[in-house]
C-alpha positions in Angstrom: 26.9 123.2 114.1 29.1 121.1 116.2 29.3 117.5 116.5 27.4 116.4 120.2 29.6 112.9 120.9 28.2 110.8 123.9 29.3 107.3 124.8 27.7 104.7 122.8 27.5 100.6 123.0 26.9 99.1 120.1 24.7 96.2 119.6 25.9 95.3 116.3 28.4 95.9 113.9 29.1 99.9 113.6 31.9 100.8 111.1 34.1 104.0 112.2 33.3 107.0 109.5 36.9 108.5 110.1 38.9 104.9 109.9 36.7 102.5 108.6 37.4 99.9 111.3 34.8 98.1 112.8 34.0 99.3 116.6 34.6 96.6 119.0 34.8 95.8 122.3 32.7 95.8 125.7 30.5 98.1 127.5 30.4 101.7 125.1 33.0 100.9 122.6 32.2 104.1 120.5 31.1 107.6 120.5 27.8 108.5 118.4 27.0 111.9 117.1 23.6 112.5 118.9 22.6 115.8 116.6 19.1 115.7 114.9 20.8 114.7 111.8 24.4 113.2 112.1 24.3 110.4 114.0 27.9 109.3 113.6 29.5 106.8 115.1 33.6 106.7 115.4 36.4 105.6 118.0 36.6 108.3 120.6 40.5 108.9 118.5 38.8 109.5 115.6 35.6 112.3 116.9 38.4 115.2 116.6 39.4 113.8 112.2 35.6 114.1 111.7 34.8 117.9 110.3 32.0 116.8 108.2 29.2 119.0 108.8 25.5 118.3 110.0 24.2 119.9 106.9 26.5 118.3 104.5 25.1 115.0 106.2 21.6 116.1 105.5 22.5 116.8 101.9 24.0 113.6 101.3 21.1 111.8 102.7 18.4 113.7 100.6 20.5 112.9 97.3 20.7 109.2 97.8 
């Protein structure tokens, strides 16, 4: 399943998942995975390093 990214602001800190670096900036700094399960939030540079999967996400949340 493919990543859906839409144009997100973020109303407090957000950390990239590809770079680590904290999302900054105004208006819709980021992008946001809006899938069921994802919800991933990265610099619009970073959506195309980001492979992960939706069900690997699923499978790390259940494990936790």
């Amino acid at each position: 399943m493919e990543h859906e990214w839409h144009k997100k602001h973020f109303s407090k800190p957000t950390m990239c998942k590809a770079c680590s670096k904290l999302i900054w900036g105004l208006g819709k700094q980021g992008f946001e995975c809006q899938g069921t399960i994802a919800q991933v939030a990265c610099y619009r540079e970073c959506a195309a390093h980001i492979k992960i999967s939706h069900d690997l996400l699923e499978l790390r949340r259940t494990t936790r």
